[in-house]
Structure formats: C-alpha cells, structure tokens
Wavefront OBJ file of the C-alpha trace (Angstrom):
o trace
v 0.000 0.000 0.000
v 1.433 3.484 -0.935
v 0.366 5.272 2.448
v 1.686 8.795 1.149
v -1.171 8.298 -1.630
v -3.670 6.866 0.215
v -3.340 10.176 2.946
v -3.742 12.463 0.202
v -6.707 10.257 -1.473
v -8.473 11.316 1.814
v -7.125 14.173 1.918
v -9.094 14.954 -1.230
v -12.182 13.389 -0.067
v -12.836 14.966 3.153
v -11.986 18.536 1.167
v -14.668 17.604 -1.146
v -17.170 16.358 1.364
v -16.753 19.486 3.787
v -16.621 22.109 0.986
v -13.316 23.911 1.465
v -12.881 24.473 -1.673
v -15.501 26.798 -3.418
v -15.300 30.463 -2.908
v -16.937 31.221 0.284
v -17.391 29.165 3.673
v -21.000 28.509 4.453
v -22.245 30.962 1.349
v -20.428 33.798 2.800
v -17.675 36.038 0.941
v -15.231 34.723 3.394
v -12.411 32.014 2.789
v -11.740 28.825 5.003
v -9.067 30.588 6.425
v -10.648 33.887 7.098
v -13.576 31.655 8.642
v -11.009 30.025 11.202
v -9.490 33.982 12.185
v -13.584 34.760 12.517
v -14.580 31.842 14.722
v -10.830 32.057 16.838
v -11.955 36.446 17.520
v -15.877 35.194 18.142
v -14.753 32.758 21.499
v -13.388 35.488 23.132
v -13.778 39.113 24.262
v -10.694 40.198 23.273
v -7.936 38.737 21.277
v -4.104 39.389 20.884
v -3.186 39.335 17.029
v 0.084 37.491 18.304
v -1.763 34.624 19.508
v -4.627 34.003 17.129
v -1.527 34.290 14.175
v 0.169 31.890 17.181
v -3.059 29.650 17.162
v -3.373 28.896 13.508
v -0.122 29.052 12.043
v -0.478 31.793 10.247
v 2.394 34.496 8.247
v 2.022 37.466 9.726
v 1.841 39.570 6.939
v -1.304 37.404 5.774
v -2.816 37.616 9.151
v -2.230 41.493 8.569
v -4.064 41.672 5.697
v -7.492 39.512 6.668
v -7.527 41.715 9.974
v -7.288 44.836 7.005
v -10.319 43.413 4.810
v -12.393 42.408 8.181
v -11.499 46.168 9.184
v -13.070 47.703 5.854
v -16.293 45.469 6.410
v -16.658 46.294 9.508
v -16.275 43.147 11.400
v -13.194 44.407 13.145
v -11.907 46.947 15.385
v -8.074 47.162 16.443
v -5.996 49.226 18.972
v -2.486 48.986 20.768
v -2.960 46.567 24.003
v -1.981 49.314 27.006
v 0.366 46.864 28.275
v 2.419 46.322 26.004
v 2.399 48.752 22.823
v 3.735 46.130 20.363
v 0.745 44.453 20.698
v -2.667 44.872 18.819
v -5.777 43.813 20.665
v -9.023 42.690 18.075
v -12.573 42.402 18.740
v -15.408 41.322 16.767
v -18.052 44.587 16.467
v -21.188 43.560 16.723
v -21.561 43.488 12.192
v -18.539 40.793 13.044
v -20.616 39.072 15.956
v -23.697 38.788 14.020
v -21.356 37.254 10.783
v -19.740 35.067 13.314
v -22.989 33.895 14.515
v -24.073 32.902 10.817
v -20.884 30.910 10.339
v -21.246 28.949 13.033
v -24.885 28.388 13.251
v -24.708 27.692 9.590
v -21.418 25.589 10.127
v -23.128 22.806 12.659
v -26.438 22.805 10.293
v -24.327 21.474 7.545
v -22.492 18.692 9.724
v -26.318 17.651 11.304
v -27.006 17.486 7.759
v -24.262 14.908 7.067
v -24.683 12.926 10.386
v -28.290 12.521 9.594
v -27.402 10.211 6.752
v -25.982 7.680 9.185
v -27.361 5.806 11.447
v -26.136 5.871 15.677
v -23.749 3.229 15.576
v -22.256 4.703 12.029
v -22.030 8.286 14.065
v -19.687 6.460 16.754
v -17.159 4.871 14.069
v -16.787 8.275 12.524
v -16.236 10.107 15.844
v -13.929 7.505 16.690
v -12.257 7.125 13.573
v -11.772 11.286 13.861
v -10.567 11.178 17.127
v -7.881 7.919 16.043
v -6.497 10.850 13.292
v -6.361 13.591 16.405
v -4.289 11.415 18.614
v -2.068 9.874 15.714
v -1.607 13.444 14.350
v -1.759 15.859 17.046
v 1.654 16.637 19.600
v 1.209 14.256 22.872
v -0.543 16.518 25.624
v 1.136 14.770 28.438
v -1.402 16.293 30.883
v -4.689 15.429 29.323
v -7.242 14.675 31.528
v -8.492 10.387 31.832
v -10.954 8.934 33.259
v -10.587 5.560 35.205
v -14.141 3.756 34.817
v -15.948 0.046 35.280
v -15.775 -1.626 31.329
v -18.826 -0.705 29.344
v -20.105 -2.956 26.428
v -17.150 -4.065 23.700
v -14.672 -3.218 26.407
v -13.336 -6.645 27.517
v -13.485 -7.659 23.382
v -11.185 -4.199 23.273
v -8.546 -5.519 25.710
v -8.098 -9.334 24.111
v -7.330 -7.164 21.196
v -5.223 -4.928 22.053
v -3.141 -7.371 23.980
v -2.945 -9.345 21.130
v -1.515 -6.413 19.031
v 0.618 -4.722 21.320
v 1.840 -7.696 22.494
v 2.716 -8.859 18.865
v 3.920 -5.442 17.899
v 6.699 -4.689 20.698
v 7.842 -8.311 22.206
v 6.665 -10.994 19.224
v 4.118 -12.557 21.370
v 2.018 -14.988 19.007
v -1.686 -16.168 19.192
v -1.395 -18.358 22.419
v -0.254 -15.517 24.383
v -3.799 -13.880 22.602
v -5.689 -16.817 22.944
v -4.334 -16.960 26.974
v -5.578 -13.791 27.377
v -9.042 -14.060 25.971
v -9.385 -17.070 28.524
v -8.389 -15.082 30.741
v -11.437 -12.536 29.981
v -13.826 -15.293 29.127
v -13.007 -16.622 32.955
v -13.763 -13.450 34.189
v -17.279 -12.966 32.757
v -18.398 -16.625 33.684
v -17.136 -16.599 37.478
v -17.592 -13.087 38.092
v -18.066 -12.385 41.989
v -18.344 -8.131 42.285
v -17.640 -8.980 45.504
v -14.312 -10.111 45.360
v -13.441 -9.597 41.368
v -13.499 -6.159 39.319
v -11.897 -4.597 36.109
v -11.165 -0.794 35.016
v -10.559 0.587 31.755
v -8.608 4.059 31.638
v -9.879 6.343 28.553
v -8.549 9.310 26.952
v -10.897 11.378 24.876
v -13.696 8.560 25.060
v -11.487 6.351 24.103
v -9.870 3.169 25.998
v -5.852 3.476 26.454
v -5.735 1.388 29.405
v -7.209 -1.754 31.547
v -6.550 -3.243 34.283
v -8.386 -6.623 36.110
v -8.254 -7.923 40.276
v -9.879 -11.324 40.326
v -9.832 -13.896 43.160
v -6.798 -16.425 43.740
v -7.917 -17.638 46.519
v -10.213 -16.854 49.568
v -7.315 -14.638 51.012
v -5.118 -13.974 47.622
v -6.260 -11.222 44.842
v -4.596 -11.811 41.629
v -3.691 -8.030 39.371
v -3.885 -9.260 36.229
v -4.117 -7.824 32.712
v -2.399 -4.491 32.993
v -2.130 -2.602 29.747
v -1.569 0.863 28.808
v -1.291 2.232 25.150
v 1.705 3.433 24.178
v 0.351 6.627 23.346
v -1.205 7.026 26.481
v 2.152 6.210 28.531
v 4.137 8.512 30.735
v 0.899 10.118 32.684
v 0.965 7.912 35.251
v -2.226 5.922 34.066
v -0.568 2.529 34.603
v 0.295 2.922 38.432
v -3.040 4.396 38.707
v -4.473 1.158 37.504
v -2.311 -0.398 39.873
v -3.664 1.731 43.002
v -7.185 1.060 41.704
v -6.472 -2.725 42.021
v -5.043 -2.353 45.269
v -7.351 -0.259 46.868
v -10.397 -2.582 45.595
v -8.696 -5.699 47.321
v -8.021 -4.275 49.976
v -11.811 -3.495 50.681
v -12.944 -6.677 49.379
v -10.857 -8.229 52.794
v -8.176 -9.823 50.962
v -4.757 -10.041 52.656
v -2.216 -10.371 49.694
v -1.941 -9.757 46.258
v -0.082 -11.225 43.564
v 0.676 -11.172 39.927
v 2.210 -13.342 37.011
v 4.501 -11.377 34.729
v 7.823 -11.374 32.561
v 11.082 -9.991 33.404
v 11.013 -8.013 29.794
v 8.138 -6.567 31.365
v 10.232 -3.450 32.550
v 8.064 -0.387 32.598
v 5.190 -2.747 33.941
v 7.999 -3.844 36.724
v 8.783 -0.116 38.073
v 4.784 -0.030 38.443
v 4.493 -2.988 40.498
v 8.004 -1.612 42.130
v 6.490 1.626 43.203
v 3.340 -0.047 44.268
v 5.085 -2.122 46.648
v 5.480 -5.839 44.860
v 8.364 -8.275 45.405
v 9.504 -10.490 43.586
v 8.817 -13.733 45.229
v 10.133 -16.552 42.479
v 10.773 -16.530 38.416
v 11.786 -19.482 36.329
v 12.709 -19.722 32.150
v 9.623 -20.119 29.899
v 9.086 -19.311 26.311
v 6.932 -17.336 24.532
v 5.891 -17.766 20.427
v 9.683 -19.283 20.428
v 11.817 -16.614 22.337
v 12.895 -17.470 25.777
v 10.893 -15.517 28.630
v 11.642 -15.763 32.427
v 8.248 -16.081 34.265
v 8.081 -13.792 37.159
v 5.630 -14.053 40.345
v 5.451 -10.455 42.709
v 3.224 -10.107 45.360
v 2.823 -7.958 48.670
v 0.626 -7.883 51.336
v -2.516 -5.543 51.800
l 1 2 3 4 5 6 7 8 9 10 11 12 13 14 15 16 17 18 19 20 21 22 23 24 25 26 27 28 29 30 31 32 33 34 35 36 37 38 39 40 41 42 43 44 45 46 47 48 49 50 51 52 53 54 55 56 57 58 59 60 61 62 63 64 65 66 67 68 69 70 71 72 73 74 75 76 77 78 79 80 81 82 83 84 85 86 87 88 89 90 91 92 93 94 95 96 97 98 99 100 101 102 103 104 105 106 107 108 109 110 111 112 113 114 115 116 117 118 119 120 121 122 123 124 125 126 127 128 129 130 131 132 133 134 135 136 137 138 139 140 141 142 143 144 145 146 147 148 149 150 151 152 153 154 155 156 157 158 159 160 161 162 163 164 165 166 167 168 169 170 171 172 173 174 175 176 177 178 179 180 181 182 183 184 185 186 187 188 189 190 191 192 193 194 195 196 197 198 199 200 201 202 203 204 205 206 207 208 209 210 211 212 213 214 215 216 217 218 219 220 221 222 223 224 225 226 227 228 229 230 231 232 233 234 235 236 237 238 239 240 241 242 243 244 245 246 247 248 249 250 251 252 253 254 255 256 257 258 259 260 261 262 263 264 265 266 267 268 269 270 271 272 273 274 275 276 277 278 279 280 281 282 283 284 285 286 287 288 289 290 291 292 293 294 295 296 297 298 299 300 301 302
C-alpha cells in the first residue's frame, strides 16, 4: 500500500465532502481561512493578534491583511494593548458578531445534515475514527485529563485485542499468548463475583488506552492481572493508577495479599508494580511464540 497516496486520497475526499474548496465558507464572501481567524476572535472578548496568528499558524503579513479586509467590512476593530504597545488587541463589532454567529450556526447545520445520513452506531465509528487521526496526528498533551471507569459494552473484546496487538507489535508474542488472554477474559465474565473480582478501563478522549483486572486467587489472595496501557497514552501515570485502583479494591474486598504473574522483559510494567510495593517472590525460564521468557511471580501484602 502506498500510504503517502492513500493520505492524500483522503485528503481529497474529506476537502470535497466538507466544501473547502468553493469560494466562500457557508455561502459567505469569506475564505476557510478567514472563517477560522472569525470563529478564533468570536470565542473570546478580546484577542491578541500574536496569539490568534500563534493559534493557527499563520504568516504574519497574511494575518495582517485579513484583519485589514475584516477592518473595511466592519467586522473588526483594532488598537495597541496598554500593556504592552507592540501588541494589537481585536474584537469582533457587533456586524462581526452577528457574521460570526451565521458561520457557526450555519457551520453545525451542515455537519447535522451529514450525520443525519448515518445511522447511531455509524455516528460512533466516525467520531472515533476522527478522534484515532487527532491522537495519531496531534503533539502528545502529556497532561490530558483520563478517566478511570468500570468496562462498558465491547470493552473486555477491546482488551483481548489490544493485547494481542501490542503484544505482537513490541515483544513478538504470538496467538497463544492472545488466545491466553481471551481465557483469561472469558473466565472473568463466567465466574464473576463483584464482591471479590473487578476490572477498570482508563480512557482518553472517550477512548480506551488502558485496563486493568483484580480477580480472586484464593479466599485470602487477589490476583492483578491484565495491565495494559497504550503506548500513546504512557508517561501520565495511568498505569500505576491502575495499579492503586487494584489495590485499593482488594483491599476493601478483605483480601490479605496480592499477587501477579509477569515477565522480566516486562520493565516499565515492573517499576509499576516496584512503586506499588510488589516483590519479587520466584521466576523461572519459559518461552513465549519461540523466544525465551523468564516467568516472574510479585506479590505484597494488603
């Protein structure tokens, strides 16, 4: 597959489908871009030039120039900012208001219009699809907020997969290790006890990134199994939040100890269990899909 082509193949599409390319957004006189400077001046008050050119990337002479033609229409007024002179504050009058207002009322009645051709569950794989591009596109916001929640439906079908993919991706795990794990979840669901067993799933932008399950080893041991955080969801601490989640649950459902099965490759997973207080308690060789694994066991007491 050429990927370069494919990109711009949608590329062209979503152009087409979303209209960017006739004369005027939204059957106004007014450009995409000069759309994006009118909707960036109509969230706010007051805006510094310096930041909306900031915001979308813009030349500075060409930023110069839409502020000029907004000015003439009278969308626009400009002054010096009375902190700092360099600076030139711009606010929407209220001719700019009222065009802002048409842009965007007339911007969400076209996209109802195109989400009414689809039906709900259709509406979800494009949302989700968009919000795949964000992430995959868009610089990592290390402190994004996540949620921590109980699995909803699909969930526990979304962590056999995604085990079985990361898994394959960064260590050459096969489909036993896959197949182990959706026994694993298949276990789960046919002996649940709330009582003594739960699972979380972290998300990020409604989506999951993360899981985590405690289930019973015996009437006084939890088992933490199942930790998994996406890699592009890694280094905000989600993982030994899972961890504290587990911990915290056992420790209320009246078990004493807690263990967990895992492999020395395993290292960011091992500073987790490290910081939550696990020690290793035995390890032997093992293999995985043909490459030699050592089997660890950690466990503490609650």
């Amino acid at each position: 597959m050429d990927i370069v082509s494919e990109v711009r193949a949608f590329n062209r599409f979503y152009t087409s489908v979303i209209g960017v390319l006739g004369a005027g957004m939204h059957d106004t006189p007014y450009s995409l871009t000069e759309a994006r400077v009118l909707f960036e001046l109509g969230t706010t008050e007051a805006a510094d030039a310096a930041s909306v050119r900031a915001v979308l990337g813009l030349d500075p002479g060409y930023l110069s120039r839409i502020l000029a033609r907004f000015e003439t229409d009278g969308l626009v007024s400009r002054e010096r900012s009375a902190e700092d002179a360099r600076r030139q504050v711009v606010r929407l009058t209220p001719k700019g208001r009222d065009t802002f207002a048409v842009l965007d009322r007339r911007s969400a009645g076209e996209i109802e219009t195109l989400l009414s051709k689809l039906t709900d569950p259709e509406r979800r794989r494009l949302v989700s699809a968009m919000g795949a591009v964000r992430s995959l596109l868009q610089p990592v916001e290390r402190h994004e907020p996540y949620v921590i929640r109980p699995p909803r439906a699909g969930d526990l079908g979304w962590v056999v997969h995604r085990h079985g993919v990361v898994y394959s991706e960064e260590y050459g795990w096969g489909a036993a290790f896959e197949a182990l794990v959706a026994r694993i979840v298949a276990d789960y669901v046919e002996n649940h006890d709330p009582s003594g067993e739960a699972c979380w799933i972290a998300e990020v932008r409604g989506e999951p990134v993360g899981c985590v399950f405690c289930v019973r080893k015996d009437d006084t041991t939890a088992q933490l199994r199942l930790l998994l955080v996406e890699s592009s969801a890694r280094g905000r601490g989600i993982g030994g939040r899972l961890v504290e989640e587990c911990l915290r649950f056992a420790s209320a459902a009246g078990y004493r100890r807690i263990m967990l099965w895992t492999r020395d490759s395993l290292a960011s997973a091992r500073r987790i269990y490290q910081a939550a207080g696990f020690e290793l308690m035995e390890q032997h060789p093992g293999e995985e899909a043909g490459v030699p694994v050592n089997d660890q066991i950690w466990a503490r007491d609650l």
